[in-house]
C-alpha positions as CSV (number, residue, x, y, z in Angstrom):
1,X,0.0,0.0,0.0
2,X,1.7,3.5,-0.9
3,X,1.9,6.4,1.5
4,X,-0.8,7.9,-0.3
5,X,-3.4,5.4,0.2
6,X,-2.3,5.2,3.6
7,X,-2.9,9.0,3.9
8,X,-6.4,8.8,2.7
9,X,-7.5,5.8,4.8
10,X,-6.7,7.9,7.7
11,X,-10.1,9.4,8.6
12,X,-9.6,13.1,10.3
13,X,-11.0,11.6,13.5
14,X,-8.1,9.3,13.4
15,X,-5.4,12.0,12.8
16,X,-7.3,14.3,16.2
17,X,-7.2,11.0,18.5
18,X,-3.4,10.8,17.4
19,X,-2.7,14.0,18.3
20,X,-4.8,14.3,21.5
21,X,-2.9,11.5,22.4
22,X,0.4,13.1,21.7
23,X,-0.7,16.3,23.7
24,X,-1.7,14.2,27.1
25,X,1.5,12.2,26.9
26,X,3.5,15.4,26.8
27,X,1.2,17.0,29.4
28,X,1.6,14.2,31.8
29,X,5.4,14.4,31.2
30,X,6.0,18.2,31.9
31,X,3.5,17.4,34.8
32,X,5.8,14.8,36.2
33,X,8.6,16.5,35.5
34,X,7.7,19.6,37.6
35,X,6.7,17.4,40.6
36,X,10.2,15.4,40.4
37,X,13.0,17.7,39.0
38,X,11.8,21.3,40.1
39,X,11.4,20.0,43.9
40,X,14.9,18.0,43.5
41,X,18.3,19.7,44.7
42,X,21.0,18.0,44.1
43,X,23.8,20.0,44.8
44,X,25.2,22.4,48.0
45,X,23.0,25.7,47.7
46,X,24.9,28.8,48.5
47,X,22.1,31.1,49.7
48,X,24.7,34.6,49.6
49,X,25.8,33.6,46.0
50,X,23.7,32.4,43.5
51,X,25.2,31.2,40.6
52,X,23.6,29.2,37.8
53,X,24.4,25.5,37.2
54,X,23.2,22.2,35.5
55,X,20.3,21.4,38.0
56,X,19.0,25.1,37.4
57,X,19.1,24.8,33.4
58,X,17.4,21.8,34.1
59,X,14.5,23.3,35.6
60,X,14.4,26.5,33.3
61,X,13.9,23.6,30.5
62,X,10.6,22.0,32.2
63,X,9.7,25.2,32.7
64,X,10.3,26.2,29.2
65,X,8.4,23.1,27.9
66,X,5.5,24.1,30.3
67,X,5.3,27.6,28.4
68,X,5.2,26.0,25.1
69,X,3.0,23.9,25.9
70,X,0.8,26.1,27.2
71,X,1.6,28.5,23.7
72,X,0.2,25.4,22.0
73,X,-3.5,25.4,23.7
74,X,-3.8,28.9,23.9
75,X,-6.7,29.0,21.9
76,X,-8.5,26.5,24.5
77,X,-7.7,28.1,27.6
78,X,-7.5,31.9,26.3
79,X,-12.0,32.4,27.5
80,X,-10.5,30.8,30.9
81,X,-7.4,33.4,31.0
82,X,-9.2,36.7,29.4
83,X,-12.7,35.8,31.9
84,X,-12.5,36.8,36.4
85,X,-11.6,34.6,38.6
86,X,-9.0,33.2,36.0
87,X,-8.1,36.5,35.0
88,X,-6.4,37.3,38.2
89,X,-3.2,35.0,37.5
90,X,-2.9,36.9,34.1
91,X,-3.4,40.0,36.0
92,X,-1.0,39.1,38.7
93,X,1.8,37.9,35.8
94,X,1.0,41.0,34.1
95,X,2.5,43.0,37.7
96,X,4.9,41.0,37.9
97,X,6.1,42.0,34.4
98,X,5.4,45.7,35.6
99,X,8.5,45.3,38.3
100,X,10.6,43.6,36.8
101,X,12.4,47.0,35.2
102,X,12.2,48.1,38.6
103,X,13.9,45.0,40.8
104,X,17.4,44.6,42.6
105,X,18.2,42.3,40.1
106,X,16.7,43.0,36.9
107,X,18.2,39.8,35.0
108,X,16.9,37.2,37.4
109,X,13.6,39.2,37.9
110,X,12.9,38.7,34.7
111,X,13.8,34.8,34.5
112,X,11.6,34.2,37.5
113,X,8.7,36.4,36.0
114,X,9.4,34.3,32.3
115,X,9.3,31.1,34.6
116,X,5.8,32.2,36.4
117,X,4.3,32.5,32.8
118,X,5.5,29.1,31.8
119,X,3.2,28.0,34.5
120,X,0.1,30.3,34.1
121,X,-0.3,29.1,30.6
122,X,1.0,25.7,31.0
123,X,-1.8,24.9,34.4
124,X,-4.6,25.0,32.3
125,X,-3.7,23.7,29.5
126,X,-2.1,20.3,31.0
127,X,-5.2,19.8,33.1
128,X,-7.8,20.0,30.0
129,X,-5.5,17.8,27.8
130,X,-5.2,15.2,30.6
131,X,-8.7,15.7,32.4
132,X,-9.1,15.4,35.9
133,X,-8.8,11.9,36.4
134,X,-5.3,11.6,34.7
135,X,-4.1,14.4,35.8
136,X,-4.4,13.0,39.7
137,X,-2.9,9.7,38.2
138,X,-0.1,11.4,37.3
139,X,0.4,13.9,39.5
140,X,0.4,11.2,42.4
141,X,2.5,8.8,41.1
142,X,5.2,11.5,40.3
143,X,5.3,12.2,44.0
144,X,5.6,8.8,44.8
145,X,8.5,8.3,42.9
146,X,9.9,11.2,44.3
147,X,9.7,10.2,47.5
148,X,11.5,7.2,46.4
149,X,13.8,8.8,45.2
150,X,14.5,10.5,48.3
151,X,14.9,7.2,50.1
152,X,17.6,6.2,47.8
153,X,19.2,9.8,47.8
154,X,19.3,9.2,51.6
155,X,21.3,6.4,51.8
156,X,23.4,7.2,48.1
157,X,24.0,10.5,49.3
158,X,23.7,11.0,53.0
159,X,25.9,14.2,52.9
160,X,23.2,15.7,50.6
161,X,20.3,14.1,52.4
162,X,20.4,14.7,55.6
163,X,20.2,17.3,57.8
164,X,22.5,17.4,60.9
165,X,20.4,19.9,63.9
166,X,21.9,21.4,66.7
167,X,20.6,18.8,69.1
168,X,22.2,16.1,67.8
169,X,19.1,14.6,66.0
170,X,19.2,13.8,62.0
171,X,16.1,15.0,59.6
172,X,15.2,13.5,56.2
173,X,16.1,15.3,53.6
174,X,16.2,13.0,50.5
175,X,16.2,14.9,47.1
176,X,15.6,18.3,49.4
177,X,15.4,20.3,52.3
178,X,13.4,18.7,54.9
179,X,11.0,21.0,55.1
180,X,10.5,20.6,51.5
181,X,10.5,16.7,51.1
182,X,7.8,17.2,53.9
183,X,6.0,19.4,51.8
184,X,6.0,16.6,49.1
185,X,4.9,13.7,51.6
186,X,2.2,16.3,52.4
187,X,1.2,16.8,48.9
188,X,1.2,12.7,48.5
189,X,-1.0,12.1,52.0
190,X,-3.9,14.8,50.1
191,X,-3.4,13.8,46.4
192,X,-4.0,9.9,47.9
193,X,-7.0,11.1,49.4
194,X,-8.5,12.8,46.4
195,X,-7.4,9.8,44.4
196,X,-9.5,7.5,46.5
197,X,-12.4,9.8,47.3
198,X,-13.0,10.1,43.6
199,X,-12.4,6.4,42.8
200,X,-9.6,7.6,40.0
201,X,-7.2,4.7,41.9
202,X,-8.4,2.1,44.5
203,X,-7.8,2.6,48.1
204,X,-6.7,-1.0,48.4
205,X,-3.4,0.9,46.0
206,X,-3.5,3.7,48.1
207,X,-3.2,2.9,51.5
208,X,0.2,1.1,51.2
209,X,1.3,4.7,49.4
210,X,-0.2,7.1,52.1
211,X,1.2,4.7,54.9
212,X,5.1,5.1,53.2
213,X,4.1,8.8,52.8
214,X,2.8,9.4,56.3
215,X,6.3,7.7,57.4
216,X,8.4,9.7,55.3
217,X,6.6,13.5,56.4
218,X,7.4,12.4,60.3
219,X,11.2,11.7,59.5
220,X,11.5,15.1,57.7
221,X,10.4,16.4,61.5
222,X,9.0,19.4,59.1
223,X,6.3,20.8,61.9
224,X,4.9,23.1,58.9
225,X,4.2,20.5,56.4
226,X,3.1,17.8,59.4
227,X,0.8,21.2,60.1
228,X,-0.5,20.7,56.6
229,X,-1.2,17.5,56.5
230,X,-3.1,17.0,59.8
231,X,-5.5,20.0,58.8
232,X,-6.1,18.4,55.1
233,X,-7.3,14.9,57.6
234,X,-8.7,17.4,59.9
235,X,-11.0,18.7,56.8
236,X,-11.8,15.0,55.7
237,X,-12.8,14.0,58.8
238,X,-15.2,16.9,58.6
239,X,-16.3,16.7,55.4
240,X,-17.0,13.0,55.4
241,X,-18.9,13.0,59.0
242,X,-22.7,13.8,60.1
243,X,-23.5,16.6,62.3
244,X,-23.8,15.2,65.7
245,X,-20.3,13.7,65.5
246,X,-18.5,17.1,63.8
247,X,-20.1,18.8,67.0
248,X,-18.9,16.6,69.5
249,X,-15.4,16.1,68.0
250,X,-15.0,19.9,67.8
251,X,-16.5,20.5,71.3
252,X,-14.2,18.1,72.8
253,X,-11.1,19.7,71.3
254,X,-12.1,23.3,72.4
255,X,-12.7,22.1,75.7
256,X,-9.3,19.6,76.0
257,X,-7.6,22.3,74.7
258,X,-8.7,24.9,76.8
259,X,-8.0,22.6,80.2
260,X,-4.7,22.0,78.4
261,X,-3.9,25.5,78.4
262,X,-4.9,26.2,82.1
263,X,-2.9,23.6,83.3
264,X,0.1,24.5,81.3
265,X,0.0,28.2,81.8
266,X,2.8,28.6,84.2
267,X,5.1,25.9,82.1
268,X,4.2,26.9,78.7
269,X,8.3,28.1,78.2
270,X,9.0,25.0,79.3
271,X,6.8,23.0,77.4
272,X,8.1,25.0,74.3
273,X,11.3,24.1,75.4
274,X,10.9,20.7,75.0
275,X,9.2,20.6,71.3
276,X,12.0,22.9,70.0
277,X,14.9,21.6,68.3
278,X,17.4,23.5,70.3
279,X,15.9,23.1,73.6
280,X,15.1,26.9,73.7
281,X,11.5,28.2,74.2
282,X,12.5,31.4,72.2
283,X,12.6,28.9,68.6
284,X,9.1,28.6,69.1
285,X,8.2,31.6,70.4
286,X,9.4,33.4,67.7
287,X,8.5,30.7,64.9
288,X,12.8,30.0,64.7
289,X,13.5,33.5,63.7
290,X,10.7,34.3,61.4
291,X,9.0,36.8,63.5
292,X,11.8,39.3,63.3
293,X,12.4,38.8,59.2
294,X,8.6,39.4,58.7
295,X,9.0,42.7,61.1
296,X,12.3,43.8,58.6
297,X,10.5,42.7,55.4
298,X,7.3,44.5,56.4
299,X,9.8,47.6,56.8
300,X,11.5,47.0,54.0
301,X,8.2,46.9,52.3
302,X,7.4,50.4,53.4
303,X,10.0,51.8,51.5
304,X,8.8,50.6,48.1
305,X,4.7,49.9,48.8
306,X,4.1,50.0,45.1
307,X,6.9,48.0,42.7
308,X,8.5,46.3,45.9
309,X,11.9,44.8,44.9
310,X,11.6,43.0,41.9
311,X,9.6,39.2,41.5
312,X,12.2,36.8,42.6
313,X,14.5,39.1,44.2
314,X,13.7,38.5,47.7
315,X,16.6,36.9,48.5
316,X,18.9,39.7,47.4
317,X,17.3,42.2,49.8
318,X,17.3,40.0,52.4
319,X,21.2,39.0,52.8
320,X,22.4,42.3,52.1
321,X,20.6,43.7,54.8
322,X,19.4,41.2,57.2
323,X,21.5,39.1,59.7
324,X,19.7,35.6,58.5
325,X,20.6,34.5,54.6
326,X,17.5,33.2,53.7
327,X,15.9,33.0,50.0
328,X,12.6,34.8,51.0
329,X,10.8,35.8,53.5
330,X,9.2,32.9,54.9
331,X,5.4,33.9,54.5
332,X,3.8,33.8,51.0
333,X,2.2,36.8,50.9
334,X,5.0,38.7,52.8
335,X,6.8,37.6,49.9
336,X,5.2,38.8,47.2
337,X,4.7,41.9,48.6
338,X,8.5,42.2,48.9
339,X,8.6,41.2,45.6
340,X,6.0,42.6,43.9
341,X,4.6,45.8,46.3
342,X,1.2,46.1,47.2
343,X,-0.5,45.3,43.9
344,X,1.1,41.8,44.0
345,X,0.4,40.6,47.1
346,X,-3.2,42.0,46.7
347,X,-3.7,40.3,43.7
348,X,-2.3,36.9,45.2
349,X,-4.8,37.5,48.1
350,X,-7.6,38.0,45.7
351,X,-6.7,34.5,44.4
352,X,-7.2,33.0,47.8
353,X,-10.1,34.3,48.8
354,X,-11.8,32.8,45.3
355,X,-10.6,29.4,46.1
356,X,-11.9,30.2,49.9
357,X,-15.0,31.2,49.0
358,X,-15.5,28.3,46.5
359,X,-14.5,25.9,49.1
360,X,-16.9,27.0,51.2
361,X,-19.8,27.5,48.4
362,X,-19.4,24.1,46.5
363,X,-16.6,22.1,48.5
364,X,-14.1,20.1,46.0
365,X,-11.5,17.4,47.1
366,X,-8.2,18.3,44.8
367,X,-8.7,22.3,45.0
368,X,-9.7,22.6,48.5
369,X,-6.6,20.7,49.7
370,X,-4.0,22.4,47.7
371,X,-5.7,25.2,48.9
372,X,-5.0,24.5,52.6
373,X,-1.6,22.8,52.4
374,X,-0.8,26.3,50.7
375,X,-2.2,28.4,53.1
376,X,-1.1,26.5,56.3
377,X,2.4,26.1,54.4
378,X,2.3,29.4,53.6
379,X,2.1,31.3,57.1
380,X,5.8,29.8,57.7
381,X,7.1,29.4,54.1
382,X,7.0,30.6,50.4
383,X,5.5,26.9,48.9
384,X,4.3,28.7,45.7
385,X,5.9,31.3,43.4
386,X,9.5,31.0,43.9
387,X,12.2,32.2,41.4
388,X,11.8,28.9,39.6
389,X,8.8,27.6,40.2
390,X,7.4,24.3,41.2
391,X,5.0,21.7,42.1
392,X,3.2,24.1,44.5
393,X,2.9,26.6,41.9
394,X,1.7,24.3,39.2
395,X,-0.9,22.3,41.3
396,X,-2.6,26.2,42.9
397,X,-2.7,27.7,39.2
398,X,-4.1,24.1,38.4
399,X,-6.6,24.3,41.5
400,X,-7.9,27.5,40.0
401,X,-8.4,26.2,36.3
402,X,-10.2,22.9,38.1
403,X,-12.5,25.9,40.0
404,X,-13.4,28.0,37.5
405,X,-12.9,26.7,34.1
406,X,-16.5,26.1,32.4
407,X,-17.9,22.5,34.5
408,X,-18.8,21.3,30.4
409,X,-14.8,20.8,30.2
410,X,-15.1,18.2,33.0
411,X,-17.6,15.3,33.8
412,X,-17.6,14.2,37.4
413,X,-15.0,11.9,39.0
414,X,-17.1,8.9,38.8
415,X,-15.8,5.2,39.2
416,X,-13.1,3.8,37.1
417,X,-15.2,1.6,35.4
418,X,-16.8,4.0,32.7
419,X,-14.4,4.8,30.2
420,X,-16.9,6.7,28.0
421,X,-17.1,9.9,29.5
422,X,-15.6,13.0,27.2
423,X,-12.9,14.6,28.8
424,X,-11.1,17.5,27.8
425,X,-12.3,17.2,23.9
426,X,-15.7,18.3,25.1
427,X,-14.3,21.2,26.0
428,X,-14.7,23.4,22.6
């Protein structure tokens, strides 16, 4: 048979399941990549002198594939971009643009404001290519090799993967910080639930992966992300009890609490003192140094309310000026107003209170708990909209499309066993 005949025979509804194919492989490979390779660090950082090196060309490259990709589908997500409440990431990558001329560092403000656009295009488009089933599929078993990974990084590279603490004890890092691996087994415990709430994997396959997840966020000893993840259960158990029970639960914790609190009173320092790492009440007190960077950013923020410093650049201001060399500023929204003034952190506000207000409107498994791992990881860390950005970032921008795209673009999460439903083709 020539190549011609072969041509004709090949009906146009042939050549558009070929290349719908094509597009949710390559979406569920810049997917995984982001979850694994942007959240991996592989090498010393030096927080005073940034320099650029093979593991950060190798996340500028998923990031630049996420942007073309995104380019690609335009067309389908443009109504979602150009229409409020999806309008807000355009308008908050359109400030972010705006100070950019304006930053400490002109040439990486602009990277990490190129990188942040990669993402607001890329969110959409990945999650109406795969749909919403896939796209937990793959977003969950790309954190579960990650934290595999980890586990061999721990023992392959133990002077990489661990983290050594004044008192003596060792932390799991694996392929990151511990606080950011944590952030990860966080991220696993809620994508596991969503997965098994909306049948897209069986719990019998899910248990054994929350279980190694669970085990791996206590060993990071990362209180913030073990913060997130107990509130996540904490809204399951909520969500997925009657009344009577949800009132007696919360009852009993106000009051335990509350007789907790009366009895500890005059040993609270000492109490602190025993939770911290270093044995000193003042590391808890004082959230291990945040409170007094949040009092010198908030200054710092005073003197340049309306561009801030540049998007990205919070790291700059803060080791020239400030005695702890830090990346950022250890709040999320703190950060972007360093970053990005005012308007910025306003705009990233307005964002949040959308997904709050939808939560509480029309609760949703996969939104709601990115939502609340980002706020709760948020009041002591920057988890999305870093310099290069990653998993964080993708999964809130894709949190938002899942929200507030048009509900025609996606049937309900139903159970495995129809494999009819139109996904993201009914989309037009």
């Amino acid at each position: 048979m020539t190549v011609a005949a072969l041509a004709s025979d090949a009906t146009p509804s042939t050549c558009e399941d070929m290349g719908s194919s094509v597009h949710v492989v390559l979406g569920s490979m810049l997917l995984a990549a982001v979850v694994f390779f942007n959240e991996s660090n592989f090498r010393e950082v030096d927080v005073e002198n940034p320099a650029f090196d093979w593991q950060i060309g190798v996340r500028l490259i998923v990031c630049a594939g996420c942007g073309l990709y995104g380019c690609m589908h335009i067309a389908r997500t443009l109504p979602y971009l150009t229409k409020m409440p999806g309008l807000l990431s355009v308008l908050l990558g359109g400030w972010v643009l705006v100070t950019v001329p304006f930053g400490v560092n002109p040439v990486y403000s602009a990277g990490a404001a190129t990188a942040l656009w990669c993402f607001i295009l890329a969110a959409p488009a990945i999650l109406l290519s795969l749909g919403r089933e896939r796209f937990i599929q793959v977003t969950l078993l790309a954190l579960t090799f990650y934290l595999i990974g980890s586990w061999i990084a721990y023992y392959a590279a133990p002077e990489l993967s661990r983290m050594h603490e004044v008192d003596g004890s060792i932390r799991f890092g694996g392929l990151n910080h511990p606080n950011a691996t944590g952030r990860q087994a966080a991220l696993t415990v809620a994508m596991a639930l969503v997965a098994g709430f909306s049948r897209a994997v069986r719990w019998k396959c899910l248990i054994p992966v929350m279980a190694f997840a669970l085990f791996t966020l206590v060993l990071t000893d990362s209180r913030t992300a073990i913060c997130a993840a107990l509130a996540v259960l904490s809204l399951v158990l909520y969500r997925k009890t009657d009344f009577t029970t949800k009132y007696i639960a919360v009852y009993s914790m106000i009051v335990i609490g509350a007789i907790w609190l009366a009895y500890q009173q005059p040993e609270l320092d000492a109490v602190f003192s025993r939770v911290s790492r270093s044995g000193e009440a003042e590391e808890i007190t004082t959230l291990t140094g945040r409170t007094d960077l949040w009092d010198f950013v908030l200054r710092k923020v005073s003197e340049s309310p309306i561009l801030g410093y540049g998007y990205g650049c919070s790291r700059f201001v803060i080791v020239a000026e400030h005695y702890w060399p830090t990346h950022h500023a250890h709040n999320v929204i703190l950060n972007m107003l360093l970053g990005t003034g005012i308007p910025g952190g306003l705009l990233l506000l307005a964002m949040f209170l959308a997904l709050i207000r939808s939560a509480i409107s029309d609760p949703d498994d996969f939104s709601d708990f990115i939502l609340l791992l980002v706020l709760v990881g948020g009041m002591a860390d920057v988890v999305v909209f870093s310099p290069i950005p990653d998993s964080h970032t993708l999964l809130l921008l894709a949190a938002f499309a899942w929200r507030f795209l048009p509900l025609t673009c996606f049937p309900p999460l139903i159970d495995n066993s129809d494999r009819n439903l139109p996904h993201a083709d009914s989309c037009p």
